[in-house]
C-alpha positions as CSV (number, residue, x, y, z in Angstrom):
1,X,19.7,19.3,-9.0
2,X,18.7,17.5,-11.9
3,X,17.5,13.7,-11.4
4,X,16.4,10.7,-14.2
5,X,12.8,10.1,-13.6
6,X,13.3,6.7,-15.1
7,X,14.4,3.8,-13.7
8,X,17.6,2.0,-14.2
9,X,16.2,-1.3,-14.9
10,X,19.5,-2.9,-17.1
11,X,21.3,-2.6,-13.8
12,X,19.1,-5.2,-12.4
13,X,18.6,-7.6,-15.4
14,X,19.8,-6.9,-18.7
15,X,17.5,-6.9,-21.9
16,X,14.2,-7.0,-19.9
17,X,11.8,-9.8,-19.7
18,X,13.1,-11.6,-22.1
19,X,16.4,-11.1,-20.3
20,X,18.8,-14.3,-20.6
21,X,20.3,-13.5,-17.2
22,X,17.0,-13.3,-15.7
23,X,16.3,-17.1,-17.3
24,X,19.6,-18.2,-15.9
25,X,18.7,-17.1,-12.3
26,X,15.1,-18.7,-12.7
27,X,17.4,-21.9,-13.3
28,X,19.3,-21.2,-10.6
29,X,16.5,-20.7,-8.1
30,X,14.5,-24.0,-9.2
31,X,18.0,-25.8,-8.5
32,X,18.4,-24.2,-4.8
33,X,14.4,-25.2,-4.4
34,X,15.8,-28.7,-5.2
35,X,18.5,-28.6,-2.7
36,X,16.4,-27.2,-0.2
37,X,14.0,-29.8,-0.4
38,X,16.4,-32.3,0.3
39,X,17.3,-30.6,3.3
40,X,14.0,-30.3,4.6
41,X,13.8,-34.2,3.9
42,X,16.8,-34.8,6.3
43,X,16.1,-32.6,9.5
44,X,14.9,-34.2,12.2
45,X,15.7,-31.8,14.2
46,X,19.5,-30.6,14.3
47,X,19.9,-27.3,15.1
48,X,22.9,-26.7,12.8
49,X,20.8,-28.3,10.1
50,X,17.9,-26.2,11.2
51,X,20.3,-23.0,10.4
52,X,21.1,-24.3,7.5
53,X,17.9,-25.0,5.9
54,X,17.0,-20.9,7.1
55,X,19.7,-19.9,5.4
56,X,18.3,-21.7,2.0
57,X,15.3,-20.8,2.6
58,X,16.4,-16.8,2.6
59,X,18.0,-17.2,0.0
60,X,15.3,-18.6,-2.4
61,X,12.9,-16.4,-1.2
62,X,15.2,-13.0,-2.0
63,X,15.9,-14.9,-5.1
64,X,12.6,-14.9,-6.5
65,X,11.4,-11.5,-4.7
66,X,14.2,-9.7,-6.7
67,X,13.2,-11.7,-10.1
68,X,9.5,-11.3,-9.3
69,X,10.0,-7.6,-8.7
70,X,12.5,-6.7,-11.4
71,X,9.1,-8.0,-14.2
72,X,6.6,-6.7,-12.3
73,X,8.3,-3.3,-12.5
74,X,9.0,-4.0,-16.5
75,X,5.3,-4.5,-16.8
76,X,4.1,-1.9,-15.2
77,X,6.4,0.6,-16.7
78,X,6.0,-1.0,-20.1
79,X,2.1,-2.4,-20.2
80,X,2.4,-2.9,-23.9
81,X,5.4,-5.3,-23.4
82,X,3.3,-8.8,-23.9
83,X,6.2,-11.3,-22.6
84,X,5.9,-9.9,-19.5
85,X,3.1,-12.5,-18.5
86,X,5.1,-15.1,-20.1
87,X,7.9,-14.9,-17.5
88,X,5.0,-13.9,-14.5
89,X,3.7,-17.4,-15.6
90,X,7.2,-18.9,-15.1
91,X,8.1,-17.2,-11.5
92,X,3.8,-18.2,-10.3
93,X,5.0,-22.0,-11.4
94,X,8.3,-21.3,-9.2
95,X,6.6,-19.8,-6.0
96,X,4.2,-22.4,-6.3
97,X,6.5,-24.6,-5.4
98,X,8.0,-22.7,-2.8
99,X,4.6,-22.7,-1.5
100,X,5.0,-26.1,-1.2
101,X,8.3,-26.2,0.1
102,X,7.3,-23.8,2.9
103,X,4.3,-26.1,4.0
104,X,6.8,-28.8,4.4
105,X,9.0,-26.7,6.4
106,X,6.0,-24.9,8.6
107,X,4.7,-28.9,9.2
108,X,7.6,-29.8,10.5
109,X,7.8,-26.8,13.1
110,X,4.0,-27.9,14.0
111,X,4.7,-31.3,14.3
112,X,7.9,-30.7,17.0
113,X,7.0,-31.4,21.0
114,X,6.9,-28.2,22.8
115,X,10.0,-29.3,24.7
116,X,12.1,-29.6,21.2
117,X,10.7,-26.9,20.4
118,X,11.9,-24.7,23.5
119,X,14.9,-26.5,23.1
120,X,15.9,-25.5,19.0
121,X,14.7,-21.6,20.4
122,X,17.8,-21.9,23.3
123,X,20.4,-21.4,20.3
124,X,21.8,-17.9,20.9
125,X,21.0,-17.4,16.8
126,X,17.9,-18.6,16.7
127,X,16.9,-16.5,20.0
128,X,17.0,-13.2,17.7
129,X,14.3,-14.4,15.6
130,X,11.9,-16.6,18.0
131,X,9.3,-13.9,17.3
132,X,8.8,-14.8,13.7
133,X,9.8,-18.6,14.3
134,X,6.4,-18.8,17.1
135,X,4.3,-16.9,14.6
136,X,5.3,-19.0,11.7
137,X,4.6,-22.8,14.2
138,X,1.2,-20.6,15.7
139,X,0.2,-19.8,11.8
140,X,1.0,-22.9,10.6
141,X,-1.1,-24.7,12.7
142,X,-4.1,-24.3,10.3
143,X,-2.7,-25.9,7.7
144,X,-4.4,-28.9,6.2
145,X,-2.4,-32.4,5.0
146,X,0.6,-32.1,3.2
147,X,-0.7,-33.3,0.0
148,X,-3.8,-30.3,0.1
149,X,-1.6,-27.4,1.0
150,X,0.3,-29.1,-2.0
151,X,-2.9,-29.4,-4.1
152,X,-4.2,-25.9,-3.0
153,X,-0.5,-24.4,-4.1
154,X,-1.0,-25.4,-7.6
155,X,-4.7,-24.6,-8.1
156,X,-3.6,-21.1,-6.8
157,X,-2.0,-20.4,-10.0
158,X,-4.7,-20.9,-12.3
159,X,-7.4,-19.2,-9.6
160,X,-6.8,-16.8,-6.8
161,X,-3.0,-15.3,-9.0
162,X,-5.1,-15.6,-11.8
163,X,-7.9,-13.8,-11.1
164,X,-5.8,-10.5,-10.0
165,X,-3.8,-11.5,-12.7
166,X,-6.7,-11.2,-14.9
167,X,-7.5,-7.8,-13.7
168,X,-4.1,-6.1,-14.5
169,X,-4.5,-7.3,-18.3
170,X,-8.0,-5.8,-18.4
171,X,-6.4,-2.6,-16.9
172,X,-3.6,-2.6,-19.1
173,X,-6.1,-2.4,-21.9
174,X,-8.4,0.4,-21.1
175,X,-8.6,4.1,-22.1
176,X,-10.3,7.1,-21.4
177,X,-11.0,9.6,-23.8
178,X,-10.8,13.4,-22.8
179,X,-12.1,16.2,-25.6
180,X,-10.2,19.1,-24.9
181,X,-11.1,22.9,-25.9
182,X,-9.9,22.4,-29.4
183,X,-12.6,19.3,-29.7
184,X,-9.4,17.0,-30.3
185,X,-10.0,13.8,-28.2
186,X,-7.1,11.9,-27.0
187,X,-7.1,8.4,-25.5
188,X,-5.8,8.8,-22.1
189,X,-4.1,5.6,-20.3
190,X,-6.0,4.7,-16.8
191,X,-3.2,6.3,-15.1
192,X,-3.1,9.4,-16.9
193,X,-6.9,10.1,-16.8
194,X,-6.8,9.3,-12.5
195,X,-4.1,11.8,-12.2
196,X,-5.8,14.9,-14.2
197,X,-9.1,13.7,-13.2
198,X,-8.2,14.6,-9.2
199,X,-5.9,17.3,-9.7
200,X,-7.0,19.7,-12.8
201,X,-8.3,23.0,-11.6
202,X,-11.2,23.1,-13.9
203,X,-14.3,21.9,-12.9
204,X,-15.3,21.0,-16.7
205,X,-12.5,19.3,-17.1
206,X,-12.7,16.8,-13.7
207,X,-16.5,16.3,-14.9
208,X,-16.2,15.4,-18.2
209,X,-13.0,12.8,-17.0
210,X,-15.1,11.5,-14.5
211,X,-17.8,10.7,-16.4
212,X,-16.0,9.1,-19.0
213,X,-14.1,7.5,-16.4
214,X,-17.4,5.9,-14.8
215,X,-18.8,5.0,-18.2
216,X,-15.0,2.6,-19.2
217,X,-15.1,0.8,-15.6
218,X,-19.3,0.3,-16.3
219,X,-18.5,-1.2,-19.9
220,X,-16.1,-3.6,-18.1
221,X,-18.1,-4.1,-14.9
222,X,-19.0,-7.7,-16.4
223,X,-15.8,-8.7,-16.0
224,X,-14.9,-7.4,-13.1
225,X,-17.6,-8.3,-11.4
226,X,-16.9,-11.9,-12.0
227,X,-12.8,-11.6,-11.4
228,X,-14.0,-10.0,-7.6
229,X,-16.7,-12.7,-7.3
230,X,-14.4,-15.4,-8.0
231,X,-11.4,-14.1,-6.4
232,X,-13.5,-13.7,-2.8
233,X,-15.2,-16.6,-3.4
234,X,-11.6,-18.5,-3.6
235,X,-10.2,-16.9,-0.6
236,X,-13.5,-17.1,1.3
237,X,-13.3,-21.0,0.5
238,X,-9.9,-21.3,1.7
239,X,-9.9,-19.1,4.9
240,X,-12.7,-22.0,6.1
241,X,-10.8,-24.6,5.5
242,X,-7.9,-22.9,7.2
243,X,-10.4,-22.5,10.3
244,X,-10.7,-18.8,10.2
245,X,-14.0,-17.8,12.1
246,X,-14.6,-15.1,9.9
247,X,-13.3,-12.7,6.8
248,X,-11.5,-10.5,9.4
249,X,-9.3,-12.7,11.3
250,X,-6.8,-13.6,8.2
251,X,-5.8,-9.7,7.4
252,X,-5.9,-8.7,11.1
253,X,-3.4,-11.8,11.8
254,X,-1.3,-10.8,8.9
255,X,-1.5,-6.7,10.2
256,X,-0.3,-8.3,13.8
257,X,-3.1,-6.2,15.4
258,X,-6.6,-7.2,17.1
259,X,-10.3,-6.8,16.3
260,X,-10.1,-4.3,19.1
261,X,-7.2,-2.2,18.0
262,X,-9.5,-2.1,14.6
263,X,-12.8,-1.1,16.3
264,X,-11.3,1.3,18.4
265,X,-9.8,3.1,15.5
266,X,-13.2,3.5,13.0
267,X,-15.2,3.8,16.2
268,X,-13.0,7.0,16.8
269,X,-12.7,8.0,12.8
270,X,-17.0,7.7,13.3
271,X,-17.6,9.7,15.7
272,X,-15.5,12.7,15.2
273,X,-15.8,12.8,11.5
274,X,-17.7,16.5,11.7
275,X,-14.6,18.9,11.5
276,X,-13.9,17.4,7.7
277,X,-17.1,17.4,6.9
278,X,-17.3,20.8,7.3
279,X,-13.8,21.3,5.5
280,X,-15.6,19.5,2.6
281,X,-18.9,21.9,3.0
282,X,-16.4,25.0,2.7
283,X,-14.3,24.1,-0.2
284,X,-17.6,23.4,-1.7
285,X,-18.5,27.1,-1.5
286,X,-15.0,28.3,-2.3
287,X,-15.6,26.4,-5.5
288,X,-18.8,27.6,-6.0
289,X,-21.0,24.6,-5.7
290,X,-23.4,23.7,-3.3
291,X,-22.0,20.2,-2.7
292,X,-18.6,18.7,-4.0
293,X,-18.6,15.7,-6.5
294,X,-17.2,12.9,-5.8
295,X,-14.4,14.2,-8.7
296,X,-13.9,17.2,-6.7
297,X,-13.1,16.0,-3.1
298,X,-9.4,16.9,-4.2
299,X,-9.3,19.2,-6.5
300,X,-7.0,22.4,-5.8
301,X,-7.6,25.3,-4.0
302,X,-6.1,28.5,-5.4
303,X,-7.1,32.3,-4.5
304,X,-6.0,35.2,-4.6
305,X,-2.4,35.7,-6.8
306,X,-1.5,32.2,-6.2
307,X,-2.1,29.3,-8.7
308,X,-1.7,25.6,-7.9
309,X,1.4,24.3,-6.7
310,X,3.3,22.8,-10.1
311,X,7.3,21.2,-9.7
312,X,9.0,19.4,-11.8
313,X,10.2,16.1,-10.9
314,X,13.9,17.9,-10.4
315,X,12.0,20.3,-7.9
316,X,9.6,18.2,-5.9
317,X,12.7,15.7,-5.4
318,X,14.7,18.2,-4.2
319,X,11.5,19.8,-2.3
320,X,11.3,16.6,-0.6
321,X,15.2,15.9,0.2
322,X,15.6,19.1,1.8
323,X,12.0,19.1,4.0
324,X,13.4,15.9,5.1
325,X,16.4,17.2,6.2
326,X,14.7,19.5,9.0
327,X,13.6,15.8,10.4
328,X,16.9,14.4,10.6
329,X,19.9,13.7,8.5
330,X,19.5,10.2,7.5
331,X,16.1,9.8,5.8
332,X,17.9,13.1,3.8
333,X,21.2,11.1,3.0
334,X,18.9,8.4,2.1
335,X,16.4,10.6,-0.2
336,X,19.6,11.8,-2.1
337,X,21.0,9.0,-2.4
338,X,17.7,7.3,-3.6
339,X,16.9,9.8,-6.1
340,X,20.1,10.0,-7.6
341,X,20.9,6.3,-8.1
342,X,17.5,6.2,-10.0
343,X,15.5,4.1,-7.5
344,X,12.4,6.4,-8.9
345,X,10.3,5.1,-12.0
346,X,8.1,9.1,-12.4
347,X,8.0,9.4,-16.2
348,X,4.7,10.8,-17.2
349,X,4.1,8.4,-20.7
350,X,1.9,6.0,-22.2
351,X,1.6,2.6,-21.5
352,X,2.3,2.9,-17.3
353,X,-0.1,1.4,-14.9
354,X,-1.9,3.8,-12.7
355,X,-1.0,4.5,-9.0
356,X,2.1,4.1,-7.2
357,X,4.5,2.1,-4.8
358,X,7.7,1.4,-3.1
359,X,8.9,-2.3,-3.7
360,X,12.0,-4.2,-2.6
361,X,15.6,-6.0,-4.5
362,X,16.8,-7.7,-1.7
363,X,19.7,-9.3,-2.8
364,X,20.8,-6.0,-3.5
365,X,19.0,-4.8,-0.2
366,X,17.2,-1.6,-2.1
367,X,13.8,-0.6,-2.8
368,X,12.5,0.6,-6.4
369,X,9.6,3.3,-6.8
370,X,7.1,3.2,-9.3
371,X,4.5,6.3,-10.1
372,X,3.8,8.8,-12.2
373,X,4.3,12.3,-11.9
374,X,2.3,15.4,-13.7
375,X,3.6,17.7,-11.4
376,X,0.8,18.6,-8.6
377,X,1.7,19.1,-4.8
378,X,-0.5,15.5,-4.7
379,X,2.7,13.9,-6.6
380,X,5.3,15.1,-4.5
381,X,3.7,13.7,-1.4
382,X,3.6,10.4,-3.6
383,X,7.3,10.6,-3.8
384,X,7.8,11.7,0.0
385,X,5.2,8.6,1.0
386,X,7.2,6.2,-1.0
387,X,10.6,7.2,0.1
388,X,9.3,6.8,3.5
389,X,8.7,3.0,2.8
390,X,11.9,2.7,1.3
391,X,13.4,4.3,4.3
392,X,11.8,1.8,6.4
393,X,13.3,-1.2,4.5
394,X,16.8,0.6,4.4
395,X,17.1,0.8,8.0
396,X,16.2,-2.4,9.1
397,X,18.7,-3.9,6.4
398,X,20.9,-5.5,8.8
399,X,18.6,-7.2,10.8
400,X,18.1,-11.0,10.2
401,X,16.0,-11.0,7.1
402,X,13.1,-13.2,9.3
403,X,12.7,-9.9,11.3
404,X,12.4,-7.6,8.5
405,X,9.0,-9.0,7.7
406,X,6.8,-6.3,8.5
407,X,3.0,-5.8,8.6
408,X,1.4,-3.5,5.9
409,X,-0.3,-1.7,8.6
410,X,3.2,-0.5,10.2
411,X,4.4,0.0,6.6
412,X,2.0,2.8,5.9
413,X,3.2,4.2,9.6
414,X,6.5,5.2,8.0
415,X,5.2,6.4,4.7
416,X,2.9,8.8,6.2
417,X,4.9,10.1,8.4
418,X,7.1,11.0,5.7
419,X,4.0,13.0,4.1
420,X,3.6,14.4,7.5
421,X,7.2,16.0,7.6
422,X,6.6,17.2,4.0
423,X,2.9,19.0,4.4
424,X,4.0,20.4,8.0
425,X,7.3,21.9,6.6
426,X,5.5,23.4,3.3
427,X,2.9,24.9,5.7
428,X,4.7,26.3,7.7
429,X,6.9,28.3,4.8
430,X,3.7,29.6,3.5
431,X,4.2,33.1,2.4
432,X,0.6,34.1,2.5
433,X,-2.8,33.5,4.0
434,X,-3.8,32.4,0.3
435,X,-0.6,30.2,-0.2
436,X,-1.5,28.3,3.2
437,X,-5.3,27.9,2.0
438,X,-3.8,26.2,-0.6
439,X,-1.6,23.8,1.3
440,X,-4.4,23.0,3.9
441,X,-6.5,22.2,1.2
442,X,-3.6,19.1,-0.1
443,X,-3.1,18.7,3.6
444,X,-6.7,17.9,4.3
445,X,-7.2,15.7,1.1
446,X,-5.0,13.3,2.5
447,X,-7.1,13.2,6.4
448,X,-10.3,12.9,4.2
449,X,-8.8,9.8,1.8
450,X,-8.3,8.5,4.9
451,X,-11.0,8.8,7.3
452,X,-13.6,9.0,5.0
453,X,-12.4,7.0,1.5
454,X,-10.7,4.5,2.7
455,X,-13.7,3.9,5.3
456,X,-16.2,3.7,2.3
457,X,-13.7,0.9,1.1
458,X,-13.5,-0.8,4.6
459,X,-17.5,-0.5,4.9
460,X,-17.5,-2.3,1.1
461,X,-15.6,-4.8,1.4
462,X,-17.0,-5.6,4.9
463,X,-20.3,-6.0,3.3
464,X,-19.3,-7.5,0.2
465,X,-17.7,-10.3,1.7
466,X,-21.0,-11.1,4.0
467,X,-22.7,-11.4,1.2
468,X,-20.4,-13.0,-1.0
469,X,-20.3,-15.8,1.7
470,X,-23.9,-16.7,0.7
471,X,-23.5,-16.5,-3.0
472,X,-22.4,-14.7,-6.1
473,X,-23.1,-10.9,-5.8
474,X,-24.2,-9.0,-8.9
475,X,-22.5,-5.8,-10.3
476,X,-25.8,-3.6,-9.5
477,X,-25.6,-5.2,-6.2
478,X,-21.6,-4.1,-5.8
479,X,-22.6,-0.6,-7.4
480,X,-25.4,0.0,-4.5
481,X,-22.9,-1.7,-1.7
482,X,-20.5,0.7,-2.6
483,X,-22.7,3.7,-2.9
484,X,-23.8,2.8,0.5
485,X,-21.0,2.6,1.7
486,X,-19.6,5.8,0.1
487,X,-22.9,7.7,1.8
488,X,-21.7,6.4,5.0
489,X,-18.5,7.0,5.3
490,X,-18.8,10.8,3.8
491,X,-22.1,11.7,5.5
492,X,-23.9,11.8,2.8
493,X,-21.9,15.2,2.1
494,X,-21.6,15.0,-1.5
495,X,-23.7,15.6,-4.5
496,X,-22.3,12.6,-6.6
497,X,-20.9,9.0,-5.8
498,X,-18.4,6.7,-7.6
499,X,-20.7,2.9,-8.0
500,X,-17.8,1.4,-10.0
501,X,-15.3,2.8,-7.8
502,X,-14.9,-0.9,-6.8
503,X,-14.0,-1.7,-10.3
504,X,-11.3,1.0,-10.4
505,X,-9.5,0.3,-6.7
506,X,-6.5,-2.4,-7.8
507,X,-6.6,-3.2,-3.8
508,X,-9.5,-5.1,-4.2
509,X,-7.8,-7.6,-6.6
510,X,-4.6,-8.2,-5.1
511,X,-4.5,-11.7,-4.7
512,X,-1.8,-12.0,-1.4
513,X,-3.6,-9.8,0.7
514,X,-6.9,-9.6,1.7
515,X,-8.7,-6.1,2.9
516,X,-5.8,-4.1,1.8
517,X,-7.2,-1.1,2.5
518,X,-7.8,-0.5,6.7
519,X,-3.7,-0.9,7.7
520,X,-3.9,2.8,4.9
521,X,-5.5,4.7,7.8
522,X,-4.1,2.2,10.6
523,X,-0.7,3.6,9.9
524,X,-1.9,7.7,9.1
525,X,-3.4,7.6,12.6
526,X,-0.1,5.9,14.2
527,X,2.3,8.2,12.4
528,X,0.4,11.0,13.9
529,X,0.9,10.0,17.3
530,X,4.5,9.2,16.6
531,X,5.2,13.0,15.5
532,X,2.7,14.7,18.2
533,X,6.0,12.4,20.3
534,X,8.3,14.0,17.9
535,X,6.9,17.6,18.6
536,X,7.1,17.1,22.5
537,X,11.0,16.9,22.0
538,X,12.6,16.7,18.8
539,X,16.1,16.6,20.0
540,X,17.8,13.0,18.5
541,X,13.8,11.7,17.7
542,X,15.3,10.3,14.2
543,X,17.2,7.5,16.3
544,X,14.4,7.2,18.3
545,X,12.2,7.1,15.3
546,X,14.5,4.5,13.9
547,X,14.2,2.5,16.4
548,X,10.7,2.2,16.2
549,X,10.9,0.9,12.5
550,X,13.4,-1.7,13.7
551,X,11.0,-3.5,15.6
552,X,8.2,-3.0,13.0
553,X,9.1,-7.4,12.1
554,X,9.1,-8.5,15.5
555,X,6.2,-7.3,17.7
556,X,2.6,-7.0,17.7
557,X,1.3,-3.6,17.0
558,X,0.2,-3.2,20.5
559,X,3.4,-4.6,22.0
560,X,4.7,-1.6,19.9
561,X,3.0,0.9,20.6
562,X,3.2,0.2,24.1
563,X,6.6,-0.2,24.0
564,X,7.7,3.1,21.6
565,X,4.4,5.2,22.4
566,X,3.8,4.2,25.9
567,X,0.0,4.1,24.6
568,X,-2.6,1.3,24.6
569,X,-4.1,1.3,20.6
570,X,-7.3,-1.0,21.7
571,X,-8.9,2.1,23.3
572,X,-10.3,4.9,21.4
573,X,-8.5,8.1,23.2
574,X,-5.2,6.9,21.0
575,X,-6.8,7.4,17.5
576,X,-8.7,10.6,18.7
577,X,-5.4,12.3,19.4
578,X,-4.4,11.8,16.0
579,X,-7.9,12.6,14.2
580,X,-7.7,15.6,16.9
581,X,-4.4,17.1,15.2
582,X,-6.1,17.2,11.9
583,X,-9.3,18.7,12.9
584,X,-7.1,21.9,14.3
585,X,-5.9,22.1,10.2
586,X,-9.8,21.4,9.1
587,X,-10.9,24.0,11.7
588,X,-7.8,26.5,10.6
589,X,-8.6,26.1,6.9
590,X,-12.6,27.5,7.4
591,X,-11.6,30.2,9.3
592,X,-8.9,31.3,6.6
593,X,-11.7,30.6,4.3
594,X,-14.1,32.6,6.0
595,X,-12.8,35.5,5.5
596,X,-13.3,35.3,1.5
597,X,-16.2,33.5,1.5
């Protein structure tokens, strides 16, 4: 079927950011932020009022997500288009003041006897949502005085938003040259030069990208040295005034998960990391190098007759829509319909930021995806990983928009597992012993990104943050931390490292949510043991998958495991399970291997 690999961006605001529709709902949104403040002025505790002021409250909130989102994707399909941080600047002074608001309103939870308290939670309504009510009174229970959440709100806009926001625009900026055969050298965008830098068969040409690469994130390592600096240093200043112990208790309270659930997980990924070593030591040799380089970790794996996977964007979605359909009906009626209402941003141009993501419209209750694709097998598990977190929102759409508030952690659950569906259906439709090489090899990437890259990053920024508590940390301190941490968490298994890899990772910067990376592997691992349940007895598992996803806003992690999995998470023999299942692929791909080796 033929799809539009663009999005359909007039449908959401016409004439982009300098949209007059959009200014007219910015208008809109600062006068509902007026009204709500009134009401928040007035409760003293009412529970009809009380509804009320939720009701507000949702609705300012999807209000500004949906006029957020809709620039955010303009600007990152469009990087050129400079009014873009004209209207960001407008909807940062808007949430700022809903920042506010929102203190008020958490405040006034806090400050409510535990017997009024009990009492407002007996209303049948407010019963459904008592999970995120508690966590919002529990969390809001660090909170300084009124007037400094107030005062911390507005100096957020010119420091920790506009630190990341600093880093985008240095992005946006950037090139990377690339000298093909012909000696014509063309300025690649970051984007471009990441994707063909992983994924292009020849060695020469991932070695020449990756060393220009290195050498544009070096020539602004200045830079970004000081936006990481300052951005830590911000959010290290205000997690002890908000009475965190340590760097780790603010993302682990935002994941819903404990320190234990998080040691027991890279205490397993630690010890059992041999079987991908090996895999790495093998398609070394079947590349013809005596250790890989940190540019060829994921580079193809082709013998015999067969040549590296390539779709188009019209084959990979359908690819995707039908492999899906072997799970269960609705995440396929959902793919097509996605897909064909151009929810999908995949042009391969100019001017896009790198990398890729599944964000949310919620006043029209939709996702949008952003990536780019060049056409590798890496690129259509992009598309099934985003779809998957677009399928997530789409079925909990009816709950009450508190408990749709999910944890990134349990957000990456349902995005993997839609990768798992894909690269367990494609391998099992191999049509050779070469073909299934091949797909190992793309299956295998993915286990290694994330026992053994996205560990490098949690060892980093583990480090980084100790250190960053006693003082400003220079860029050739950063370059060795994250060399350290790169020899760590690959054994020491390569011949090259990546020291401005730091520079290059946007979820360093991102300004709402510290250590971004951990909930990437947190949810690989859990998908896996949700489909080894799948596997035991796949008869109606979709609703019972479903079901799962549903309760993704309203539980602990633990709590949900517990209650879906029948597992306990805070002990190691949960996460081995799931490393165990791809060690069987690692140990299946060297003894394919062996035999051409």
């Amino acid at each position: 079927m033929k799809y539009n690999d663009t999005w359909d961006l007039e449908s959401i605001f016409s004439g982009g950011t300098e949209s007059e529709e959009l200014q007219t709902k910015l208008k809109e949104t600062e006068h509902q932020m007026n009204a709500y403040r009134t009401l928040l002025k007035d409760w003293e505790g009412s529970v009809d009022l009380f509804k009320t002021i939720l009701e507000k409250r949702e609705s300012i909130e999807k209000s500004l997500e949906q006029a957020s989102t809709f620039v955010h994707m303009w600007h990152d399909a469009y990087m050129n288009d400079e009014h873009a941080n004209v209207v960001k600047g407008q909807i940062m002074e808007l949430y700022s003041e809903m920042q506010k608001l929102s203190n008020i309103f958490t405040k006034k939870l806090v400050e409510m006897a535990n017997n009024e308290w009990d009492h407002l939670l007996e209303d049948k309504d407010l019963q459904k949502v008592s999970f995120a009510l508690n966590e919002i009174r529990d969390e809001g229970k660090r909170l300084l005085s009124e007037q400094e959440e107030e005062l911390i709100a507005e100096l957020n806009k010119d420091g920790l938003a506009a630190w990341s926001s600093l880093y985008d625009t240095v992005v946006s900026i950037m090139t990377i040259p690339f000298t093909d055969n012909a000696g014509q050298t063309t300025e690649l965008s970051v984007g471009q030069a990441m994707n063909r830098m992983y994924s292009d068969p020849d060695p020469d040409v991932r070695k020449q990208l990756f060393e220009n690469w290195e050498a544009a994130w070096a020539k602004n390592g200045p830079i970004f040295t000081d936006t990481l600096n300052h951005l830590d240093g911000y959010r290290i200043t205000l997690q002890k005034k908000h009475q965190y112990d340590n760097h780790l208790e603010e993302p682990l309270e935002y994941n819903r998960m404990s320190k234990e659930s998080l040691d027991a997980m890279w205490s397993a990924i630690t010890k059992n990391k041999q079987p991908f070593i090996d895999f790495l030591n093998q398609k070394a040799k079947l590349l013809g190098m005596e250790k890989l380089g940190w540019q060829d970790v994921d580079a193809p794996v082709t013998l015999g007759e067969v040549k590296p996977t390539k779709f188009t964007y019209d084959e990979a979605s359908d690819f995707v829509k039908e492999n899906f359909a072997t799970f269960g009906p609705k995440l396929a009626d959902f793919t097509k319909h996605a897909l064909e209402n151009r929810w999908v941003e995949a042009e391969d141009r100019p001017n896009k930021r790198p990398g890729g993501y599944c964000t949310s419209l919620p006043e029209f209750e939709e996702s949008r995806i952003f990536m780019t694709f060049t056409g590798s097998s890496s690129d259509t598990s992009t598309l099934a990983h985003e779809l998957g977190h677009a399928f997530h929102s789409h079925v909990m759409k009816d709950l009450p928009t508190l408990n749709q508030s999910y944890a990134m952690n349990v957000a990456e659950t349902a995005s993997t597992f839609a990768e798992t569906i894909i690269g367990n259906a494609t391998l099992a439709n191999a049509k050779s012993e070469e073909e299934k090489i091949s797909l190992l090899n793309t299956k295998l990437e993915n286990a290694t990104a994330m026992f053994m890259n996205i560990h490098a990053r949690f060892l980093f920024e583990d480090a980084f943050y100790k250190e960053r508590a006693g003082g400003i940390v220079s860029e050739k301190r950063l370059n060795e931390l994250m060399v350290e941490a790169q020899k760590e968490a690959y054994a020491d298994s390569l011949s090259g490292y990546h020291p401005h890899f730091w520079c290059s990772k946007l979820h360093f910067f991102i300004d709402d949510v510290p250590f971004y990376n951990f909930p990437y592997t947190f949810g690989f691992l859990f998908s896996l043991g949700i489909y080894a349940k799948y596997i035991e007895n796949p008869e109606g598992f979709e609703d019972k998958y479903i079901a799962l996803l549903r309760d993704t806003g309203s539980m602990k992690v633990e709590d949900l495991a517990a209650k879906h999995l029948g597992v306990d998470i805070t002990k190691e023999d949960f996460w081995v399970g799931g490393i165990d299942l791809m060690a069987k692929d690692a140990e299946e791909f060297i003894r394919l291997t062996n035999k051409v080796i």
